[in-house]
PDB file as gemmi writes it, atoms N, CA and C in Angstrom:
CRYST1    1.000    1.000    1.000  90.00  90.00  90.00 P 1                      
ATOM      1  N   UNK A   1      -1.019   7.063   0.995  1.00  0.00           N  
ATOM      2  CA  UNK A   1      -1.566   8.111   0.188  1.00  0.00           C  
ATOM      3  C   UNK A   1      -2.736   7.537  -0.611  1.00  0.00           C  
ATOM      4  N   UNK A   2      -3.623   8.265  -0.306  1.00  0.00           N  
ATOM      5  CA  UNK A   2      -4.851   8.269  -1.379  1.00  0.00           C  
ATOM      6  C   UNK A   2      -5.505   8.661  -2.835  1.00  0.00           C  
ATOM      7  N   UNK A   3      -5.409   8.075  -3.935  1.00  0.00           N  
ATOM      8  CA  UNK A   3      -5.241   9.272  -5.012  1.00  0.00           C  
ATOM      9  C   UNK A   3      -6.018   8.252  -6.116  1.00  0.00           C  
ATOM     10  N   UNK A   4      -6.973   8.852  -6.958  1.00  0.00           N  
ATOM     11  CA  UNK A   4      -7.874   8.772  -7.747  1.00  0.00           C  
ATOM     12  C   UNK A   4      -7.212   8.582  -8.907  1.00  0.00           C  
ATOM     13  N   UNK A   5      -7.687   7.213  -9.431  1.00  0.00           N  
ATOM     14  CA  UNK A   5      -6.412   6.995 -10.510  1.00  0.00           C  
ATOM     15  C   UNK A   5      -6.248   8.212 -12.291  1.00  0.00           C  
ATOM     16  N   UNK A   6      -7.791   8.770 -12.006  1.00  0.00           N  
ATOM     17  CA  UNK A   6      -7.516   9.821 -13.336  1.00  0.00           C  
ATOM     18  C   UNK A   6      -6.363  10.564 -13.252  1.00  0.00           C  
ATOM     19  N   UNK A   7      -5.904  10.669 -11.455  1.00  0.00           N  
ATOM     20  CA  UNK A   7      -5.363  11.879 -11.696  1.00  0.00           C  
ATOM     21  C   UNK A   7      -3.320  11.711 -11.784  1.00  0.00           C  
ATOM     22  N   UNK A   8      -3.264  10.442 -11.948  1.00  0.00           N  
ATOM     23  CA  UNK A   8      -2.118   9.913 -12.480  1.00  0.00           C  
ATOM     24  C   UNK A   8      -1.601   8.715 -13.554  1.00  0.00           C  
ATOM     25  N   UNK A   9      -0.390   8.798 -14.357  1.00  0.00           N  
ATOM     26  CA  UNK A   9      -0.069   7.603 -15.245  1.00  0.00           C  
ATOM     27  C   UNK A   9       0.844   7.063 -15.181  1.00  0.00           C  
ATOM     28  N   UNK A  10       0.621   5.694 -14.650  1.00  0.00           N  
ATOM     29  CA  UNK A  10       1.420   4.396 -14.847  1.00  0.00           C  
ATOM     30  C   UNK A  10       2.548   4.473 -15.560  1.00  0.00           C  
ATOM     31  N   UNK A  11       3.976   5.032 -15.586  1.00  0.00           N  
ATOM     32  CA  UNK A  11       4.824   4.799 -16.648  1.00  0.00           C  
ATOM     33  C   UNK A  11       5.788   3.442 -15.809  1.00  0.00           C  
ATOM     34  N   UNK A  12       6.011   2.675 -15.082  1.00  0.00           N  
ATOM     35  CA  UNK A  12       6.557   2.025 -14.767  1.00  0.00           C  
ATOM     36  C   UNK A  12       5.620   0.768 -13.640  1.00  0.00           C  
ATOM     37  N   UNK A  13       5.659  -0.433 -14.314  1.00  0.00           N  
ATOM     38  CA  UNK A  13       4.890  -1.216 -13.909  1.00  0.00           C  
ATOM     39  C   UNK A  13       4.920  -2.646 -12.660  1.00  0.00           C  
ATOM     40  N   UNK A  14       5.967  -1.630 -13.047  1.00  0.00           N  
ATOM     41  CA  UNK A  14       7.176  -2.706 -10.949  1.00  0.00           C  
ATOM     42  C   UNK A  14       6.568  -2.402  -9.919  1.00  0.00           C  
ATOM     43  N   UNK A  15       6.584  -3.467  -9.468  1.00  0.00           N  
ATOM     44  CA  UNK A  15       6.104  -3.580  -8.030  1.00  0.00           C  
ATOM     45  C   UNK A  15       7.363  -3.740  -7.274  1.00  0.00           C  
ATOM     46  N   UNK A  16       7.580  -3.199  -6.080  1.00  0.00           N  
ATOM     47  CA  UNK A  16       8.222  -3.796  -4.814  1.00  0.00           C  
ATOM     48  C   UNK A  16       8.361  -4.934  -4.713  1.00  0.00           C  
ATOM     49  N   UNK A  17       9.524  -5.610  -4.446  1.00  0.00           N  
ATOM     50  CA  UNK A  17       9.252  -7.312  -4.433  1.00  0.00           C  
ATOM     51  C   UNK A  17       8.597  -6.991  -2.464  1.00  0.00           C  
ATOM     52  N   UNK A  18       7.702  -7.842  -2.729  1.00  0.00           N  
ATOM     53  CA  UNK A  18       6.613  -8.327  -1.594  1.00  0.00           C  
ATOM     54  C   UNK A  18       5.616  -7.445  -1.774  1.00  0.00           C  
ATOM     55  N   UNK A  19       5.061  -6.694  -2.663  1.00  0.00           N  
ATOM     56  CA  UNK A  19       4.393  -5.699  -2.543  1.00  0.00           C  
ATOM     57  C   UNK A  19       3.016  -6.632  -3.550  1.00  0.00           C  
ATOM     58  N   UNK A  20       1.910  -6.095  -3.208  1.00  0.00           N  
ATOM     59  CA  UNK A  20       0.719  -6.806  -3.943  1.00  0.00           C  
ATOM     60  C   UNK A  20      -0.439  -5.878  -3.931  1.00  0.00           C  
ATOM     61  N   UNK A  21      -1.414  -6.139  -4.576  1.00  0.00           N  
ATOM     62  CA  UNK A  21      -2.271  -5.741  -4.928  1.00  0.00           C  
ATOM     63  C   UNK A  21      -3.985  -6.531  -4.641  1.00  0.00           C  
ATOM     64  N   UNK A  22      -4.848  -5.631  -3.986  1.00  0.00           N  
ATOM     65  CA  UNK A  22      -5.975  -6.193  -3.355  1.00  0.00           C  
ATOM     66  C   UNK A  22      -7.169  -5.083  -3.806  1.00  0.00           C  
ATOM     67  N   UNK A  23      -8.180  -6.227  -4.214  1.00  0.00           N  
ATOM     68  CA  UNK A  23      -9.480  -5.848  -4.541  1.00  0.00           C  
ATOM     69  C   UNK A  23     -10.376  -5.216  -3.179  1.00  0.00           C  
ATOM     70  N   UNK A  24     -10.617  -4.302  -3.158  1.00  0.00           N  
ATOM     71  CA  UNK A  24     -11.329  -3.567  -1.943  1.00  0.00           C  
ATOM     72  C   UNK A  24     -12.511  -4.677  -2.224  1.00  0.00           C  
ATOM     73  N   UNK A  25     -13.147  -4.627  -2.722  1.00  0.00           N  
ATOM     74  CA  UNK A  25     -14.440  -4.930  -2.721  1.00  0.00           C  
ATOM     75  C   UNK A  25     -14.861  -6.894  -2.784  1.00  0.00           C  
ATOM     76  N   UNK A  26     -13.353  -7.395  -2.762  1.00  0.00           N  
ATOM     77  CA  UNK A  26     -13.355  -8.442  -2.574  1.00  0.00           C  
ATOM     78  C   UNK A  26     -12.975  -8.988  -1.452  1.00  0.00           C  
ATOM     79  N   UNK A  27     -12.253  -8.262  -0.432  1.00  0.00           N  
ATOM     80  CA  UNK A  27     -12.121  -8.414   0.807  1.00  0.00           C  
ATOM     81  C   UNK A  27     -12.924  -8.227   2.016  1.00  0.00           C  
ATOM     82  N   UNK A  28     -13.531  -8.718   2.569  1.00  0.00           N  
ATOM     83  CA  UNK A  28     -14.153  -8.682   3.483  1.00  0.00           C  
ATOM     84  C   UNK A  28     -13.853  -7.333   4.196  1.00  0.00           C  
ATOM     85  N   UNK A  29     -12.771  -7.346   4.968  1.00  0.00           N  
ATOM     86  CA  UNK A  29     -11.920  -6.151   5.861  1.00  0.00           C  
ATOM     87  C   UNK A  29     -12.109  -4.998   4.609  1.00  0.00           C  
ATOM     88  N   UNK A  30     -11.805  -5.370   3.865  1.00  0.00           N  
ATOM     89  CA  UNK A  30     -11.630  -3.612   3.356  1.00  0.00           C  
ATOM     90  C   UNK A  30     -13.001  -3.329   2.034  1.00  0.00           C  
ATOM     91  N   UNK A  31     -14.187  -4.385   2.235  1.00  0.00           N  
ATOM     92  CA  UNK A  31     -15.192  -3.890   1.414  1.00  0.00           C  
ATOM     93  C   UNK A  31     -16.374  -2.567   2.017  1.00  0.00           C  
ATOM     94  N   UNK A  32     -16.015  -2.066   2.737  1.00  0.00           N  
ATOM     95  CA  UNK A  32     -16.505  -1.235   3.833  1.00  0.00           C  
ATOM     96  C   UNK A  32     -15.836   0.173   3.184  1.00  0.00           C  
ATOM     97  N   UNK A  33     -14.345   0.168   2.727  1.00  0.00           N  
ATOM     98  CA  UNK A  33     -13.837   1.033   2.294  1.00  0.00           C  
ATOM     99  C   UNK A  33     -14.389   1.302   1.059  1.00  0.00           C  
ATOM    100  N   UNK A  34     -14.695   0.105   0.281  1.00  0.00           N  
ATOM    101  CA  UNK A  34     -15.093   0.219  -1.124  1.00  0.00           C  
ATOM    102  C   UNK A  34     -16.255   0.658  -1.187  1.00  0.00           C  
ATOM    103  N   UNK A  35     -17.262   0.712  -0.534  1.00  0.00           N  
ATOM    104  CA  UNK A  35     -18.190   1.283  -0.769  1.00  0.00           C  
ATOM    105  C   UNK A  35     -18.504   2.208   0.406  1.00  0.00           C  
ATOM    106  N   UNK A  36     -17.986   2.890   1.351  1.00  0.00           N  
ATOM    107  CA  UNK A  36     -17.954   4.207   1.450  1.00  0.00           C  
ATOM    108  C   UNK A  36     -17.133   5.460   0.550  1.00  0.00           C  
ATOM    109  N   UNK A  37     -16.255   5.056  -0.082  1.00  0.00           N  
ATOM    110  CA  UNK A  37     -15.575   5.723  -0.784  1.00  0.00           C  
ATOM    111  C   UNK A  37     -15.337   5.343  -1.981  1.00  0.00           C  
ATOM    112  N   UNK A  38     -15.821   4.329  -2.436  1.00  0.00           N  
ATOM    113  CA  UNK A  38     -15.243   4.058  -3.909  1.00  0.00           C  
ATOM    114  C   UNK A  38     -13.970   3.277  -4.375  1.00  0.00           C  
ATOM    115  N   UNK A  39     -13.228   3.422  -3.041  1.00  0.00           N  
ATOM    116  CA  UNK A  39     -11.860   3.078  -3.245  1.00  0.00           C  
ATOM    117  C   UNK A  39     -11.770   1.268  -3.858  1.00  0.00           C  
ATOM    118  N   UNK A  40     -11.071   1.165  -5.436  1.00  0.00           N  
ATOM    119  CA  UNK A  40     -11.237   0.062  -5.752  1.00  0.00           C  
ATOM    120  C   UNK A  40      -9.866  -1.017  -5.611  1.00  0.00           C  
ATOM    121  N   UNK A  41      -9.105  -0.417  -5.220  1.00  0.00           N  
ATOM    122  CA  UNK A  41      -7.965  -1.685  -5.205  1.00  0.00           C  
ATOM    123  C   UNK A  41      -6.886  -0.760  -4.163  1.00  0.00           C  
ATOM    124  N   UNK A  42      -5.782  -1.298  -2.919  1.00  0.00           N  
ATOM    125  CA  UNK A  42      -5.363  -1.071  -2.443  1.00  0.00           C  
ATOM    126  C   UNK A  42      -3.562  -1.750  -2.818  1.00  0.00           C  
ATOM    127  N   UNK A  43      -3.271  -1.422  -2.933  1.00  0.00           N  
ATOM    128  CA  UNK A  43      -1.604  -1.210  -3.601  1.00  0.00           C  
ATOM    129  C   UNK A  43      -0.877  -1.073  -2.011  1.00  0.00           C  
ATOM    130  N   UNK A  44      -0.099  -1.991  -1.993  1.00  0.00           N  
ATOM    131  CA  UNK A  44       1.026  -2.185  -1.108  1.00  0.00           C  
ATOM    132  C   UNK A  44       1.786  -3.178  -0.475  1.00  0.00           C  
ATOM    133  N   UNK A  45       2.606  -3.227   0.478  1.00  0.00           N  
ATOM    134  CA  UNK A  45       3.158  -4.078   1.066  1.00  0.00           C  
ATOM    135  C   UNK A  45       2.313  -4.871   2.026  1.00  0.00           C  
ATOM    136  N   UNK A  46       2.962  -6.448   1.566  1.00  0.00           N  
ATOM    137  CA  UNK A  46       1.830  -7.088   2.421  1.00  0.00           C  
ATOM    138  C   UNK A  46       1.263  -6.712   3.777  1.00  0.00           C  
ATOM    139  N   UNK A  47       1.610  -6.336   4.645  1.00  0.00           N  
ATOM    140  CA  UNK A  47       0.870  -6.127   5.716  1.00  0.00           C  
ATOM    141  C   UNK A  47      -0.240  -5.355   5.664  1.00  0.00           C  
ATOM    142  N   UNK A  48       0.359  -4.478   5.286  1.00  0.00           N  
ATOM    143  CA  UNK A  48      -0.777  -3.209   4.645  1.00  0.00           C  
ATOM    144  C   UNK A  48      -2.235  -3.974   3.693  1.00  0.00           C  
ATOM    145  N   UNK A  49      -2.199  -5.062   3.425  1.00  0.00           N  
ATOM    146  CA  UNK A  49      -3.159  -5.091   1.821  1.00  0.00           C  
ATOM    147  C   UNK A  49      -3.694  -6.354   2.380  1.00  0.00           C  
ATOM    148  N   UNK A  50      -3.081  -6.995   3.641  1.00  0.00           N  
ATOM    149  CA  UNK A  50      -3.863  -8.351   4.142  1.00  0.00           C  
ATOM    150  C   UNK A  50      -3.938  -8.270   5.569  1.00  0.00           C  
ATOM    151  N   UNK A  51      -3.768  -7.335   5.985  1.00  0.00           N  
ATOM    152  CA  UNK A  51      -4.013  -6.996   7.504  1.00  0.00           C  
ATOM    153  C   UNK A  51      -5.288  -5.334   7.802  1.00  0.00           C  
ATOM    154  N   UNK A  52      -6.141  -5.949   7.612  1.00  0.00           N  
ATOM    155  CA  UNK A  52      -6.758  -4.455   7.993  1.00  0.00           C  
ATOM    156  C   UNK A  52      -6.457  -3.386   9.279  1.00  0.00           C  
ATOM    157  N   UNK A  53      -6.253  -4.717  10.311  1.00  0.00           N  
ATOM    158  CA  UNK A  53      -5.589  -3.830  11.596  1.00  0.00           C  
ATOM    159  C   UNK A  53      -4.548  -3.057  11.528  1.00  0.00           C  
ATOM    160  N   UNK A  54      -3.525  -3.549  10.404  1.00  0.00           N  
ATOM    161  CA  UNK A  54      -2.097  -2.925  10.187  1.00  0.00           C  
ATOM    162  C   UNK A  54      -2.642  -1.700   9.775  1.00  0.00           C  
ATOM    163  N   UNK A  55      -3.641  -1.691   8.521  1.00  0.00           N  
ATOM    164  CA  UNK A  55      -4.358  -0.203   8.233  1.00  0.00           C  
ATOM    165  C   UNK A  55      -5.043   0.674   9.291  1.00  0.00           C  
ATOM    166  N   UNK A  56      -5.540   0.146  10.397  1.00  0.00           N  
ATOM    167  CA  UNK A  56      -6.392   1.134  11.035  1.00  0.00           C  
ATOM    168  C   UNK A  56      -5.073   1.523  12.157  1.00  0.00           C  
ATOM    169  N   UNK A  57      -4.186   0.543  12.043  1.00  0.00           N  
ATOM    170  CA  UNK A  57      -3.237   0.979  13.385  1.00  0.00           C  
ATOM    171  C   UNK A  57      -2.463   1.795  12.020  1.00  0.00           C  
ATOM    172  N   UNK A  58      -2.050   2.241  11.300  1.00  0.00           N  
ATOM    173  CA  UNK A  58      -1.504   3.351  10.398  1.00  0.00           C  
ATOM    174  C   UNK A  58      -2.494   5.029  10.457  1.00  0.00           C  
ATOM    175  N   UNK A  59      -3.563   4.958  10.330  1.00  0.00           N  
ATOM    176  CA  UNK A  59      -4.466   5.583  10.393  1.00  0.00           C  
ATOM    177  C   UNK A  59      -4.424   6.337  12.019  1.00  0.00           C  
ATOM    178  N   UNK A  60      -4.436   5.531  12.784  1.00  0.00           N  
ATOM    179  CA  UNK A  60      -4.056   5.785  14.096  1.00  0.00           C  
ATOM    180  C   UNK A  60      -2.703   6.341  14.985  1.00  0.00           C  
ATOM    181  N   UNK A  61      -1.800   5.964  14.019  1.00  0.00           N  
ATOM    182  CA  UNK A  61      -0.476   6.108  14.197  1.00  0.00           C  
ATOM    183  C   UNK A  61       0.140   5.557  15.519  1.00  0.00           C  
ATOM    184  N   UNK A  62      -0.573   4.016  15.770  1.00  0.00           N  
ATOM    185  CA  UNK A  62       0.726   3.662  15.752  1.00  0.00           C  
ATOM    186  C   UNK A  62       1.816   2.656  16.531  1.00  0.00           C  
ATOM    187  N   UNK A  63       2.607   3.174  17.286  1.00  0.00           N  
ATOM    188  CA  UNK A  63       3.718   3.337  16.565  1.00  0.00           C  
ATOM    189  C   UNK A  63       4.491   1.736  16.333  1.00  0.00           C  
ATOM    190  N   UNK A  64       3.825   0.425  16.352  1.00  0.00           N  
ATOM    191  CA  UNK A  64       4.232  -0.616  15.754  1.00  0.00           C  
ATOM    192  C   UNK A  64       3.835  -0.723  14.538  1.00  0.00           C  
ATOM    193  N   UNK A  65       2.727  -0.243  14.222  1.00  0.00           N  
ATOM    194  CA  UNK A  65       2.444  -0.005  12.448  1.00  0.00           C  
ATOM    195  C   UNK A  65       3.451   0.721  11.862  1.00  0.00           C  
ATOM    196  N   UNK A  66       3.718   1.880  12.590  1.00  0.00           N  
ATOM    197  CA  UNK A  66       4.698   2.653  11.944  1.00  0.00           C  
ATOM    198  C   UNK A  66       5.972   2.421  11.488  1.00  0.00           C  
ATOM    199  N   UNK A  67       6.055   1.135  12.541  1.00  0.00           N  
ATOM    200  CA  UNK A  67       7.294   0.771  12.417  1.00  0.00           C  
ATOM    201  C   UNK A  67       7.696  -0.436  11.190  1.00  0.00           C  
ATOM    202  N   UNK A  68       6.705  -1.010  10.783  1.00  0.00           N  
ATOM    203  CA  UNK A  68       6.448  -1.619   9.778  1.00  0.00           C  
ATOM    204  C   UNK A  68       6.668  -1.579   8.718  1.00  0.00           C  
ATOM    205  N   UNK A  69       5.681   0.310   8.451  1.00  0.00           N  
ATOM    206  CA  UNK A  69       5.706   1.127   7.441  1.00  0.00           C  
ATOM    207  C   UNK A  69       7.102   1.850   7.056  1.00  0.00           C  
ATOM    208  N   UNK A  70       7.339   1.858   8.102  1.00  0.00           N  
ATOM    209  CA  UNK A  70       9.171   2.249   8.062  1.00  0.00           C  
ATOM    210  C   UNK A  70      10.172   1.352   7.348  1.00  0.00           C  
ATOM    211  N   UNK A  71      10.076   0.316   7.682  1.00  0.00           N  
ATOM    212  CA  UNK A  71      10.938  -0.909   7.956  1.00  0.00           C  
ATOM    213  C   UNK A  71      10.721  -1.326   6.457  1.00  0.00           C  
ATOM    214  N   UNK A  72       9.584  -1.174   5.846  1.00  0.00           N  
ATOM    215  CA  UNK A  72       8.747  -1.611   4.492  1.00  0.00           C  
ATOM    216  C   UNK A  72       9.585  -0.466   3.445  1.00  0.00           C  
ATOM    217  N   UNK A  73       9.153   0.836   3.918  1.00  0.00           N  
ATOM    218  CA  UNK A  73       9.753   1.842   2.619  1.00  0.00           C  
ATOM    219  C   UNK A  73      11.101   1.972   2.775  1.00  0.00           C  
ATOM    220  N   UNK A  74      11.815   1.476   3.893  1.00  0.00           N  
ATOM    221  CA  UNK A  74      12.965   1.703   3.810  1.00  0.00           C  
ATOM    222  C   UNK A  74      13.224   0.417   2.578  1.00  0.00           C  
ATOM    223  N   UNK A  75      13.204  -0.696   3.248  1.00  0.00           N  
ATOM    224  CA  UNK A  75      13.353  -1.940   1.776  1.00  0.00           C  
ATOM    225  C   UNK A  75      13.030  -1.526   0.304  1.00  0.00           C  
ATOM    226  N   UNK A  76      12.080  -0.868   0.429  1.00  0.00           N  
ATOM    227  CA  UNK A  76      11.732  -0.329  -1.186  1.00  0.00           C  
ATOM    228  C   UNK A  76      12.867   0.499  -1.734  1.00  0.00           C  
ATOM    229  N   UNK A  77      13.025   1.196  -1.036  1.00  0.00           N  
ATOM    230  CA  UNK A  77      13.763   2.278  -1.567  1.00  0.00           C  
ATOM    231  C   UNK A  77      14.794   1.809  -1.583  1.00  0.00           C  
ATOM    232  N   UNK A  78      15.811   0.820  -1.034  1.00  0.00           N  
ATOM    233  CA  UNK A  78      16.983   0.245  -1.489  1.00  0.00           C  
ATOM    234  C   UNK A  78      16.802  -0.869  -2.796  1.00  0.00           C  
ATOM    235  N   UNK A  79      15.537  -1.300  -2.631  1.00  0.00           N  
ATOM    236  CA  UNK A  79      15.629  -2.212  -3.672  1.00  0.00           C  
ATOM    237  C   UNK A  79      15.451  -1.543  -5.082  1.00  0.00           C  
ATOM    238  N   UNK A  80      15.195  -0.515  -5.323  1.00  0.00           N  
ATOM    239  CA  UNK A  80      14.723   0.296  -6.426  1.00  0.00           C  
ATOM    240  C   UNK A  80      16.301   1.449  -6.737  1.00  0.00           C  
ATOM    241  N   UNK A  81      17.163   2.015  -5.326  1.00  0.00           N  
ATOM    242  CA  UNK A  81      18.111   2.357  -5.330  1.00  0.00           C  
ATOM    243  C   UNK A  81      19.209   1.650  -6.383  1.00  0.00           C  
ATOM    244  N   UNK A  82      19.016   0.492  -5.655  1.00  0.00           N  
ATOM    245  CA  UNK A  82      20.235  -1.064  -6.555  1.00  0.00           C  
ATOM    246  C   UNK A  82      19.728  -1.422  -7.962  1.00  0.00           C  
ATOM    247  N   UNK A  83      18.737  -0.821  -8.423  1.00  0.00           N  
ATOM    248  CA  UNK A  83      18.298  -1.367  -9.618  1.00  0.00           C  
ATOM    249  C   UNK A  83      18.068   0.012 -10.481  1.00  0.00           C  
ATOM    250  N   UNK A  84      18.869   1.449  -9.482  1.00  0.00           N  
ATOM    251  CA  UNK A  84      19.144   2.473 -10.352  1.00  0.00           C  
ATOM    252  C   UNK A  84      17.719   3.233 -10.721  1.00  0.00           C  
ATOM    253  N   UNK A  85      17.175   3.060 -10.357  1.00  0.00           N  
ATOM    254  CA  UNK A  85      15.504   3.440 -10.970  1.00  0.00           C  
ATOM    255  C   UNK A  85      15.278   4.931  -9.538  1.00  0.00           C  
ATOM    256  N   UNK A  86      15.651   5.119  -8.469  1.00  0.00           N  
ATOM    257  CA  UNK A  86      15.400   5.989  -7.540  1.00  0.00           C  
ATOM    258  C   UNK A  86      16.371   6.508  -6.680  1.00  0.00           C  
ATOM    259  N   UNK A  87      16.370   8.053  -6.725  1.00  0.00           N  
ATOM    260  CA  UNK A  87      17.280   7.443  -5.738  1.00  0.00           C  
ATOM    261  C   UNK A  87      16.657   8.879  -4.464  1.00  0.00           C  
TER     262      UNK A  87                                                      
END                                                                             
């Protein structure tokens, strides 16, 4: 998901364990994004945030990216389940 940070607020400042955070405009692979769109930092699970292919094969759908992306939110969501925060 894509979303412009005015148009939401931070009340919880956890990350996913393995989950990280990447400068568009400092990455080679994804400074292309940053300045066609603006987009300044990309939020996610590693594959996603150090693999650009993992992004264009998401975009594409697929379905070993997908399976990734699967395999990834499923972990989140238990790890956030067990720590009572989602359910």
């Amino acid at each position: 998901m894509w979303a412009p940070g005015q148009l939401f607020e931070v009340i919880d400042k956890r990350l996913p364990n393995g989950w990280m955070i990447c400068e568009a405009s400092e990455t080679a692979d994804y400074a292309a994004l940053s300045q066609a769109f603006g987009i300044g930092c990309i939020l996610g699970y590693t594959d996603l945030v150090q693999n650009y292919q993992h992004y264009i094969g998401l975009l594409e759908r697929d379905v070993e990216a997908l399976r990734i992306f699967n395999r990834e939110k499923e972990a989140m969501e238990r790890q956030f389940n067990e720590d009572g925060v989602a359910e």
